[in-house]
C-alpha positions as CSV (number, residue, x, y, z in Angstrom):
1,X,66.7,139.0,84.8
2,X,65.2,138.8,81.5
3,X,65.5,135.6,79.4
4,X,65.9,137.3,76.0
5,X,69.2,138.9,76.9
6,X,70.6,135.9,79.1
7,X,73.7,133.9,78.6
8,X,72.0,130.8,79.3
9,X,72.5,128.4,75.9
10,X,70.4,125.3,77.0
11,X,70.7,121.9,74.9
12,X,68.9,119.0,74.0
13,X,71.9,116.7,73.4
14,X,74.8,116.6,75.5
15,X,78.6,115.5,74.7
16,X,78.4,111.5,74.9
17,X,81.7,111.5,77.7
18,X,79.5,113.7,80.3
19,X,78.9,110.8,82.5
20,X,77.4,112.1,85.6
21,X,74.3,113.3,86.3
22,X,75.2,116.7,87.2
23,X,77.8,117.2,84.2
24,X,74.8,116.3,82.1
25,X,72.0,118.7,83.1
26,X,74.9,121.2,83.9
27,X,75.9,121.3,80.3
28,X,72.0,121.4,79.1
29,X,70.5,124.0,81.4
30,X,73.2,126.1,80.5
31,X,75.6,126.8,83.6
32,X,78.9,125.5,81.8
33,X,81.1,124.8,78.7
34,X,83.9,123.1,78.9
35,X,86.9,125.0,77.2
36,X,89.6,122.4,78.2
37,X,89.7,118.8,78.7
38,X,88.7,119.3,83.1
39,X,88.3,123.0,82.8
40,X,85.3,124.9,82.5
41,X,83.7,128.2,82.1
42,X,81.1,128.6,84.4
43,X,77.9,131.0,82.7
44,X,75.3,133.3,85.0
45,X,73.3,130.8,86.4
46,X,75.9,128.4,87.6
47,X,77.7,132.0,89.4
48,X,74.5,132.9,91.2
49,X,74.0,129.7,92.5
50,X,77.9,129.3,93.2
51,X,77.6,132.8,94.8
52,X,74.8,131.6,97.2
53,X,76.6,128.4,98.3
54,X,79.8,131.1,99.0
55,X,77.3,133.4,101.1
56,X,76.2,130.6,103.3
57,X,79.6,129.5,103.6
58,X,81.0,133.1,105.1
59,X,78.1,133.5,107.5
60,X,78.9,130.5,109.0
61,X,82.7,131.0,109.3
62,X,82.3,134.6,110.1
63,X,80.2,133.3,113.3
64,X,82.8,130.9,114.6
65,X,85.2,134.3,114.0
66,X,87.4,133.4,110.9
67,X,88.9,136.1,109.2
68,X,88.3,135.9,104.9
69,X,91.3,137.2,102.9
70,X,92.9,136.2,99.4
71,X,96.2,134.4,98.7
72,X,98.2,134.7,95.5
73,X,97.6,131.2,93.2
74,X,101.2,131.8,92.0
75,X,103.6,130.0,94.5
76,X,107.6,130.3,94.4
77,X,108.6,126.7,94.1
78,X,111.3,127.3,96.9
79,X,107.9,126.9,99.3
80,X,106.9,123.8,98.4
81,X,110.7,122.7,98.1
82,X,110.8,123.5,101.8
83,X,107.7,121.5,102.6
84,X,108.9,118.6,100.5
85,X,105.9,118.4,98.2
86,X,107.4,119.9,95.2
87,X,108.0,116.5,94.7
88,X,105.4,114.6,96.7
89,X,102.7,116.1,94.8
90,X,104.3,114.8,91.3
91,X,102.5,115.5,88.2
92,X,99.2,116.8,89.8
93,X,101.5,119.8,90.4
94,X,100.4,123.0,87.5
95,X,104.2,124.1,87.1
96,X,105.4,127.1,85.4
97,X,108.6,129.2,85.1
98,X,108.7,132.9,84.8
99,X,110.6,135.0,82.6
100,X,113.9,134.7,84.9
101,X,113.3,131.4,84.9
102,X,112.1,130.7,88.4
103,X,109.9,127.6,88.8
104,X,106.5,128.6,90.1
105,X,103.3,126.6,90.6
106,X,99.7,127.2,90.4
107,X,98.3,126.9,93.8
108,X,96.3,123.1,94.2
109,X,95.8,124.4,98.0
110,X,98.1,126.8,100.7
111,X,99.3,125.4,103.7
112,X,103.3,126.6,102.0
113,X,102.0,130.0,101.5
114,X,99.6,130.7,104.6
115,X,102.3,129.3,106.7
116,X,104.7,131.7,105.3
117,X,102.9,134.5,105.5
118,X,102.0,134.1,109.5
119,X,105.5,133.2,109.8
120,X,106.0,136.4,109.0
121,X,103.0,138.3,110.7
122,X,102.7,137.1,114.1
123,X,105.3,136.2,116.8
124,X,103.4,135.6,119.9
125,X,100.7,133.5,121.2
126,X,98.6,136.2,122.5
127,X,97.5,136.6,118.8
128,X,96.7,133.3,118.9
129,X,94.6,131.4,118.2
130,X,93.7,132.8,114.5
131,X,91.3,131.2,111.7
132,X,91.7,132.7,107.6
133,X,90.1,131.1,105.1
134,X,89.6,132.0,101.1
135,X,87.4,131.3,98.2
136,X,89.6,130.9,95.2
137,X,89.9,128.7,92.2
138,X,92.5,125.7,92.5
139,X,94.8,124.3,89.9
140,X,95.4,119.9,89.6
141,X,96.8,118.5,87.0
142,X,94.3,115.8,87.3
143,X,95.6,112.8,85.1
144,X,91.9,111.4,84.3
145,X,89.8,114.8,84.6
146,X,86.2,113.0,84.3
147,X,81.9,113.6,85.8
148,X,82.3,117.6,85.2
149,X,83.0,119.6,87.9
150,X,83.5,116.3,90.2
151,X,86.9,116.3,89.1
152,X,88.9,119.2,87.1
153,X,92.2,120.4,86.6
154,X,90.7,123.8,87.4
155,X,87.7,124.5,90.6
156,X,86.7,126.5,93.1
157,X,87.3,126.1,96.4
158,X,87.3,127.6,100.0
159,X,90.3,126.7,102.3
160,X,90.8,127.5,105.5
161,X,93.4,127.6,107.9
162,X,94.2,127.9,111.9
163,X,97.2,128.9,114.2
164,X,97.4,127.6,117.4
165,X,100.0,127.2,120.6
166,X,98.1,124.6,122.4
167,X,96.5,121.4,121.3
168,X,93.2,121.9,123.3
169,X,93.1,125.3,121.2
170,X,93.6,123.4,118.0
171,X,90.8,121.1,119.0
172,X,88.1,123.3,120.0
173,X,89.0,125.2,116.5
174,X,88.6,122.0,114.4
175,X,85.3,120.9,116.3
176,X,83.7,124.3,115.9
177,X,85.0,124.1,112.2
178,X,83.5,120.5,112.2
179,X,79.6,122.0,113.4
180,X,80.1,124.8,110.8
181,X,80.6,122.2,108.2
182,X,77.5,120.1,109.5
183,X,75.2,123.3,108.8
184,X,77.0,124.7,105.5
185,X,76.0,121.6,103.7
186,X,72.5,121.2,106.1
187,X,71.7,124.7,104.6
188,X,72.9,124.1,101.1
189,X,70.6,120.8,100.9
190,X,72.7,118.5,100.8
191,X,72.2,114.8,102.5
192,X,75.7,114.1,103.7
193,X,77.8,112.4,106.4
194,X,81.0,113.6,108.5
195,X,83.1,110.4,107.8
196,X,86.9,109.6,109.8
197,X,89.4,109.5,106.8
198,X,92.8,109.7,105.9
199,X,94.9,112.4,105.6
200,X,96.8,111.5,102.8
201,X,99.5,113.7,101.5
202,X,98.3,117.0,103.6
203,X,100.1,115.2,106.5
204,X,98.7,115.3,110.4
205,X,96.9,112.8,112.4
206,X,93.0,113.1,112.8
207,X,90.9,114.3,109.6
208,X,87.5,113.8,108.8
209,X,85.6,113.8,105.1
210,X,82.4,115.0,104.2
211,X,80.2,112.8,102.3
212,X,78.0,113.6,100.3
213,X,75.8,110.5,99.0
214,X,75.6,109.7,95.6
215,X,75.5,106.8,93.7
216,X,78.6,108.8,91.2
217,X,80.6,108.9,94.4
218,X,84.2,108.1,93.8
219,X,84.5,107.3,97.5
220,X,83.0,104.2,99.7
221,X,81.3,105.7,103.1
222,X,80.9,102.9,106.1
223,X,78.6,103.7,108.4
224,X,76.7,101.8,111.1
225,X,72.9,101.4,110.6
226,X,72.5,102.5,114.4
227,X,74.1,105.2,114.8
228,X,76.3,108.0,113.9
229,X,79.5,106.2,113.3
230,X,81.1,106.7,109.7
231,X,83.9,106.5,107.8
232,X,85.9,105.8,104.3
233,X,86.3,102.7,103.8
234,X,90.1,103.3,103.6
235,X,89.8,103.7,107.1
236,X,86.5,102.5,108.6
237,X,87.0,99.9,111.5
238,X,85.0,96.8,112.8
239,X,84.2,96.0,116.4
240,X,86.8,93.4,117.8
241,X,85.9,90.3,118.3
242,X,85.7,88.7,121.6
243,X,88.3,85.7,121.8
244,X,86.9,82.2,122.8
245,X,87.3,81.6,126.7
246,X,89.2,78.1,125.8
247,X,90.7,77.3,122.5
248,X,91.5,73.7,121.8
249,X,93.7,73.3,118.8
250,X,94.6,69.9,118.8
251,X,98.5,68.2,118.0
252,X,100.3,70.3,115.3
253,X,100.9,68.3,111.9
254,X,101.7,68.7,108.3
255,X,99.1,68.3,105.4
256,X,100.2,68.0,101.9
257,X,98.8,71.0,99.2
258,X,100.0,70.3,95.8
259,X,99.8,73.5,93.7
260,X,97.6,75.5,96.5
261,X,98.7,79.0,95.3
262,X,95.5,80.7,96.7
263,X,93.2,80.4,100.6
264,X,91.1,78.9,98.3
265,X,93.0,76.5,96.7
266,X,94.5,75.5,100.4
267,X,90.8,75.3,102.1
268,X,89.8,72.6,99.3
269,X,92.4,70.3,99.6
270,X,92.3,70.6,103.5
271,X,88.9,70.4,103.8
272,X,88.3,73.3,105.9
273,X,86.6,76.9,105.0
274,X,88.6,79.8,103.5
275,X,88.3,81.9,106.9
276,X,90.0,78.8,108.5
277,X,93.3,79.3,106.7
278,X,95.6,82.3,107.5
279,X,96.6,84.3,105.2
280,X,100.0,85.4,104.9
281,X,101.4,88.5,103.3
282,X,105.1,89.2,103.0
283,X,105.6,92.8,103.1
284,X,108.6,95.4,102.9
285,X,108.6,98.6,105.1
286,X,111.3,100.2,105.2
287,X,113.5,97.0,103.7
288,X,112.2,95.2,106.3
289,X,110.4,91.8,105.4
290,X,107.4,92.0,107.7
291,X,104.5,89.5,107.9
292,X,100.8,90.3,107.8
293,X,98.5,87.6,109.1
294,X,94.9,87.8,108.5
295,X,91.8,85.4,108.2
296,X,91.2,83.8,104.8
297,X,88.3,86.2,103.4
298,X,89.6,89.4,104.4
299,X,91.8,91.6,102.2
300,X,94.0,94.2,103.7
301,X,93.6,97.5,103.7
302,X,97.3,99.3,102.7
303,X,96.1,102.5,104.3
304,X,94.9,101.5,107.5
305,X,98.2,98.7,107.9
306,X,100.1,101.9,107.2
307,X,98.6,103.5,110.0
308,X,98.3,101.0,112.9
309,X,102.4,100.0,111.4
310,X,103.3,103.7,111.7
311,X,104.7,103.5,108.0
312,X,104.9,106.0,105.1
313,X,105.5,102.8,102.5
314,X,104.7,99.9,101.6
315,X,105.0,96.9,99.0
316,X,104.4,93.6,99.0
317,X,107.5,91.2,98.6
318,X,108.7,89.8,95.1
319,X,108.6,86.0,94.8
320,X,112.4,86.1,95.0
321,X,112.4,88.1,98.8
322,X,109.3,86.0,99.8
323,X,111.9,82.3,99.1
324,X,114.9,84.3,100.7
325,X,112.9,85.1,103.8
326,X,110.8,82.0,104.0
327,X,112.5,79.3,102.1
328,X,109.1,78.5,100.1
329,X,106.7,80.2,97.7
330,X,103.6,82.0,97.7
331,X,100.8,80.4,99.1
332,X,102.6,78.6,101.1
333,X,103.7,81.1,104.0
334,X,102.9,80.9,107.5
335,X,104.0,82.3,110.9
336,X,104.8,78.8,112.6
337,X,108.6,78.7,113.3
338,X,109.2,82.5,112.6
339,X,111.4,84.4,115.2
340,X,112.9,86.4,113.1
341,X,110.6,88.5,111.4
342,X,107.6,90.7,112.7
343,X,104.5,89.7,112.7
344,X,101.6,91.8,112.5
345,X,98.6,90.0,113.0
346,X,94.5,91.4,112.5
347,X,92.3,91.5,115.7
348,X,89.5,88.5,113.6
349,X,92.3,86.3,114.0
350,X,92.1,86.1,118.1
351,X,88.8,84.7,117.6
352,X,89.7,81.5,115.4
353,X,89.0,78.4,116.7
354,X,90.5,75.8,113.5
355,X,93.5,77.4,112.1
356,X,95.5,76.3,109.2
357,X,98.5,77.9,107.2
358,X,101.7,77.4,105.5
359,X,104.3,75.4,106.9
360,X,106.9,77.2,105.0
361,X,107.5,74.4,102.6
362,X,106.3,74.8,99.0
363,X,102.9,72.9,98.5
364,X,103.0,72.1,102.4
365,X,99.9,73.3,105.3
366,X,99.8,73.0,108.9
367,X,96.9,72.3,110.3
368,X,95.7,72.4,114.0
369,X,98.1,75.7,114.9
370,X,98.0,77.3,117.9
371,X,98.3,81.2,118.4
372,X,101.4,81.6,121.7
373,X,101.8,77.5,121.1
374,X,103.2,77.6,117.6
375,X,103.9,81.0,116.7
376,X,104.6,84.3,118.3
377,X,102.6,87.7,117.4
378,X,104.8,91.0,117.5
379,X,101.3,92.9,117.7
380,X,97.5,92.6,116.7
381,X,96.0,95.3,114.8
382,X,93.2,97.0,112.4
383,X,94.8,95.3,108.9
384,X,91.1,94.5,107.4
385,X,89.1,96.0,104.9
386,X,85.7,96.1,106.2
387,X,82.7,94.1,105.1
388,X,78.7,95.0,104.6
389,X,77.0,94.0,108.0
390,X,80.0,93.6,110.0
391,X,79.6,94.6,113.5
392,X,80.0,98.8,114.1
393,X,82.9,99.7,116.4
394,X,80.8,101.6,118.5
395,X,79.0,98.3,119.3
396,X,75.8,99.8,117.9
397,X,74.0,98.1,114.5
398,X,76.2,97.0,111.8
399,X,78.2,98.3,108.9
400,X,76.2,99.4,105.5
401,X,78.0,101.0,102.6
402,X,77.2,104.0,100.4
403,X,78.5,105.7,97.4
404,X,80.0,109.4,98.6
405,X,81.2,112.5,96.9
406,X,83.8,114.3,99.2
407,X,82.5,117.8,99.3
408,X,84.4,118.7,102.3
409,X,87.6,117.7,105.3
410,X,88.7,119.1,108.2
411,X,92.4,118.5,108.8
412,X,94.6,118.5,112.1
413,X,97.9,119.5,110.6
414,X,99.5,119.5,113.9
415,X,103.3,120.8,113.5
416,X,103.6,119.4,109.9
417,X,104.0,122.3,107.7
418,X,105.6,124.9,110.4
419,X,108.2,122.8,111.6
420,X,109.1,121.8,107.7
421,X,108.9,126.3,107.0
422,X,110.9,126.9,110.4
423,X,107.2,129.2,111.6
424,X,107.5,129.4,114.9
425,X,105.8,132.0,117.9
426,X,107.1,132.5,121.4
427,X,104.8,131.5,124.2
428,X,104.1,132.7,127.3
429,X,107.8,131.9,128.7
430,X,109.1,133.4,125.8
431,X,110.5,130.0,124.3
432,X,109.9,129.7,120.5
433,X,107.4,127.0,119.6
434,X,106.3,126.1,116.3
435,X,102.7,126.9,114.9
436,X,99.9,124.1,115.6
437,X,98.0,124.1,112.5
438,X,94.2,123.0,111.1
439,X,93.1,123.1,107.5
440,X,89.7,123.3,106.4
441,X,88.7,122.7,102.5
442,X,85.0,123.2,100.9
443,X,84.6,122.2,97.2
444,X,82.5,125.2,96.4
445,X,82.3,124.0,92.4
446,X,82.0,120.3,93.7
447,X,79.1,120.9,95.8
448,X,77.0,122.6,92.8
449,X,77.6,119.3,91.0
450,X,76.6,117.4,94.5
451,X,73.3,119.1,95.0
452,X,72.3,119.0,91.7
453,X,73.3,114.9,92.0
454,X,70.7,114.8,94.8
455,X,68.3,116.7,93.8
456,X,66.8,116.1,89.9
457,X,64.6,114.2,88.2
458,X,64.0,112.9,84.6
459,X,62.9,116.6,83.6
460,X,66.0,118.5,85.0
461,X,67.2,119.7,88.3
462,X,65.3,120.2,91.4
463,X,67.1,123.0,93.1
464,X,66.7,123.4,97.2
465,X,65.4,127.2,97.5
466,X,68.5,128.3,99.2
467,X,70.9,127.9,96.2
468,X,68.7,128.4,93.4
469,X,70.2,131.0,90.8
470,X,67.0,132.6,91.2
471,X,63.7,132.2,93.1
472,X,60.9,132.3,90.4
473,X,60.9,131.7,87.0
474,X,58.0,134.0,85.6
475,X,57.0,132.8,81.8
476,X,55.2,134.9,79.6
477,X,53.7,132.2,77.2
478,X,52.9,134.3,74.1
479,X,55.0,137.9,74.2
480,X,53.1,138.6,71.0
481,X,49.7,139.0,73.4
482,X,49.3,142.0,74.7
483,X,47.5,141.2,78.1
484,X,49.7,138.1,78.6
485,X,53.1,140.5,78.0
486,X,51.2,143.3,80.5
487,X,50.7,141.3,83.9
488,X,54.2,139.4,83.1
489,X,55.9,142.5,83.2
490,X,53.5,143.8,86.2
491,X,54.7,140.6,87.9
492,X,58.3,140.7,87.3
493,X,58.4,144.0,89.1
494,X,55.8,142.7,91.5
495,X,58.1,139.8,92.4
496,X,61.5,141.8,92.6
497,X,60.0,143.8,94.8
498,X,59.7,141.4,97.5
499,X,63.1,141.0,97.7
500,X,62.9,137.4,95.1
501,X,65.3,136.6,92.5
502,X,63.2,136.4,89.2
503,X,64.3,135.0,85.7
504,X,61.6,136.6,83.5
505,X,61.2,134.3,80.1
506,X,60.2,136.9,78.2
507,X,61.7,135.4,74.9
508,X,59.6,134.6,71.7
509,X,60.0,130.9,71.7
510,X,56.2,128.3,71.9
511,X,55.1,127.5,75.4
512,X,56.4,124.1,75.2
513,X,60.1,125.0,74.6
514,X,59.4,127.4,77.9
515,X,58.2,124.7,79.6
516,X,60.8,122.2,79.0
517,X,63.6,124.8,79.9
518,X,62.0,126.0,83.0
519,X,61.8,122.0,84.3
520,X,65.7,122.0,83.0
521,X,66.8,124.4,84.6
522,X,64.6,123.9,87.7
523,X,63.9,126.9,89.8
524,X,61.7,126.2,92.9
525,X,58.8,127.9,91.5
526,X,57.2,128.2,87.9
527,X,54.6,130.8,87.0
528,X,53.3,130.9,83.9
529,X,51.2,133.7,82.4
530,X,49.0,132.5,79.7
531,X,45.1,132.6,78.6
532,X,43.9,133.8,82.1
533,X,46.0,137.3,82.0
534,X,43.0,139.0,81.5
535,X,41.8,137.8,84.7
536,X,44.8,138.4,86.3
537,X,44.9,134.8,87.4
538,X,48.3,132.9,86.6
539,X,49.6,129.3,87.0
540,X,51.6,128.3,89.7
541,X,53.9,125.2,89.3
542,X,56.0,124.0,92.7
543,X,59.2,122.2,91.0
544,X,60.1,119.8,93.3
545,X,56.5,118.3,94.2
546,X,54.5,118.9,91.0
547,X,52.1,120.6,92.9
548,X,49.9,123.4,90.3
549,X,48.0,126.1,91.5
550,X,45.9,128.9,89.9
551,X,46.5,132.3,91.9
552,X,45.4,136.0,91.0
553,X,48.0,138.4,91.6
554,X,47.3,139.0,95.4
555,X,46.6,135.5,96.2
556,X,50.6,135.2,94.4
557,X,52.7,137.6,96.5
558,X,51.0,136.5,99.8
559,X,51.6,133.0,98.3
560,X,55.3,133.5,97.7
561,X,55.9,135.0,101.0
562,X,54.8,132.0,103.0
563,X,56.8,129.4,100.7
564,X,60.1,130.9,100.5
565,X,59.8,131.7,104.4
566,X,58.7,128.1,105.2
């Protein structure tokens, strides 16, 4: 492809709101401009490199035997009535209404409309199991669109999804989707991490994220220093700890804490440390008061409690509930003398060996309490947000945390969104079942922006050879010379002709403009023809070690040959 004809409009300033890396050299090598606050048009060399990343991503679903087809972006609203996120989804929803006045939506994803169609297309489980995906562009209203194409109202994505009438079929589908996954993003370039997370308003049980690390992440990735264990931090666990053999708590008895609002306050006047004291949270589920019992330094984590308390909601109690239920204030809550209230209390606690809390008295602590002796537990369970270096779950190394940009989930729908459209398939006794169901999402915009987060310097992007818009970029240095414009265009055919995606600068700009663009925009390798054309001997630049070379033309194609086949 010639430079001199090329929509590719670098800059050397960039808006002052692109905040990310990748939004930044996106917008100045020329692969985007925005048109809408989160929406952007995406120029030639941001679709060939988009159009690689999609070719990786059908070999590897083709091999596992999923089935590419195209779904309309326009959804009847009765769909997403019937699977109750018309209204979930809120505001993020793109809604529309058609000249009849029918309320449609622009598709954010399909589980309503895939779901409806195999309702439709397949009645028994000896088509089953079956695995679709697309590659289409996706509507959110984000409210905050912000770091390019990290987050829009408008991207590309593929989505997959699988029909199944047993749950061991279901599994081995989401596993092999799981390895596909593991070598999309391998192939792409990407350093990443499969992380357990939370499904969130897709519904289903088991889910996990891929991470890609980044210090622009919007996301917190756990993961153990010794092994493979990871996870969000919504959702990442600690090993339990092992309760004492004997605990020895002493005689139970009052302690006077004048305006101790917080663990900390508490702890001071008591003399003890902060992970001494329990803290109690008053909660509502369901208009239920429940209380949540953890050690002084930990916070809880709403979206694990959720899980482990099999809840959809969740809010902690106003001052006025917390005196009804308790007879005291905040900060001065405990568990001693409560029968009639649950109690949920986190695993740390069983290994406390001083333990103070509220005595249910404003500005009153108990001191010396003892778990069964002075208060009851309904359950323990996971209510912690983990901290840096706690012990893995796995029991191998400790927890680190890193910065991740979700590029990618796997999903077990399970019987959410066919029980909710009535899709149902007779099975082998000819009973009607409803469809088990995966999902399967790939940012295909997102991880552009993710690669190009991992992989740039202070010069421009870096790009890994398999998702480069093009192979080579091929400079001639001064078009105006004759021998110089000769072997460049004796090269650019040259280099086509092994099968190589060139971008032939061929425009009449000074060498150091070419130079700076060819670092900005970053192909893997840079050759420039300058003062030594008559020699046919060119300069050969490797972009992501530095590493420059002077080759004559056969030295070059044998040269190219090895490194792109390395």
């Amino acid at each position: 492809m010639r430079q001199s004809t090329y929509l590719a409009p670098t800059m050397r300033d960039v808006p002052a709101d692109a905040d990310a890396i990748s939004h930044k050299l996106m917008l100045r090598a020329g692969m985007m401009r925005q048109i809408a606050s989160g929406v952007y048009a995406y120029l030639p060399l941001a679709k060939r490199s988009m159009a690689k990343i999609e070719t990786i991503i059908r070999e590897e679903l083709d091999a596992i035997g999923a089935q590419e087809l195209t779904l309309p972006a326009l959804h009847p609203a009765e769909l997403w009535q019937q699977s109750g996120r018309w209204e979930a989804m809120g505001d993020e929803l793109v809604r529309l209404k058609d000249r009849h006045n029918r309320d449609f939506a622009l598709g954010p994803t399909h589980e309503e409309v895939i779901t409806s169609l195999i309702k439709d297309g397949i009645a028994s489980y000896k088509k089953l199991p079956l695995n679709v995906y697309q590659i289409q562009t996706k509507f959110r209203d984000e409210r905050r669109p912000r770091f390019g194409l990290l987050r829009g109202r408008e991207f590309i994505m593929k989505d997959a999804y699988s029909f199944h009438d047993t749950e061991e079929s279901l599994n081995e589908t989401y596993w092999a989707m799981h390895k596909a996954y593991s070598r999309i993003f391998t192939r792409v370039g990407l350093t990443f991490r499969p992380v357990i997370a939370d499904s969130g308003a897709m519904g289903g049980k088991d889910t996990h994220e891929f991470m890609a690390l980044a210090s622009v992440g919007e996301d917190t990735v756990a993961y153990s220093d010794q092994s493979d264990y990871a996870a969000n931090l919504e959702m990442a666990s600690s090993a339990r700890p092992t309760p004492p053999a004997s605990q020895t708590h002493g005689q139970l008895e009052k302690q006077a804490t004048p305006d101790a609002k917080t663990v900390n306050d508490a702890a001071e006047q008591l003399g003890l440390e902060a992970d001494d004291i329990l803290k109690a949270l008053v909660v509502v589920i369901a208009e239920e008061v429940n209380l949540l019992l953890l050690r002084g330094n930990d916070e809880l984590n709403e979206v694990k409690a959720l899980h482990e308390l099999g809840a959809t909601s969740l809010r902690m109690a106003t001052e006025e509930e917390v005196l009804q239920a308790f007879g005291a204030t905040p900060g001065s809550i405990g568990p001693v003398g409560v029968s009639d209230i649950p109690i949920y209390a986190d695993y740390r606690i069983q290994a406390m060996d001083k333990i103070a809390c509220g005595a249910n008295e404003t500005g009153v602590h108990y001191v010396h309490v003892g778990p069964g002796r002075d208060y009851q537990v309904t359950a323990y369970k996971d209510l912690r947000t983990v901290q840096a270096g706690d012990p893995s779950p796995d029991g191998q190394g400790t927890l680190q945390f890193a910065e991740g940009i979700e590029i990618g989930q796997v999903f077990k729908l399970g019987t959410r969104y066919s029980e909710s459209l009535d899709a149902k398939f007779l099975d082998a006794n000819g009973k009607a079942q409803p469809f088990l169901m995966g999902c399967y999402g790939i940012g295909v915009s997102r991880t552009i922006a993710a690669v190009i987060e991992q992989h740039h310097d202070e010069n421009g992007i870096v790009w890994p050879n398999e998702v480069a818009p093009f192979h080579v970029h091929l400079l001639a240095l001064n078009v105006k010379n004759d021998e110089q414009k000769a072997l460049s265009e004796k090269l650019y055919e040259l280099i086509r002709s092994k099968g190589m995606d060139v971008l032939y600068d061929d425009r009449p700009e000074r060498a150091g403009v070419k130079f700076k663009d060819s670092d900005l925009i970053g192909l893997p390798v840079r050759i420039a023809v300058g003062k030594r054309a008559a020699e046919e001997i060119v300069e050969v630049k490797v972009r992501k070690t530095g590493e420059q070379l002077e080759l004559t033309v056969p030295e070059l194609a044998s040269w190219l040959s090895e490194f792109f086949t390395k």
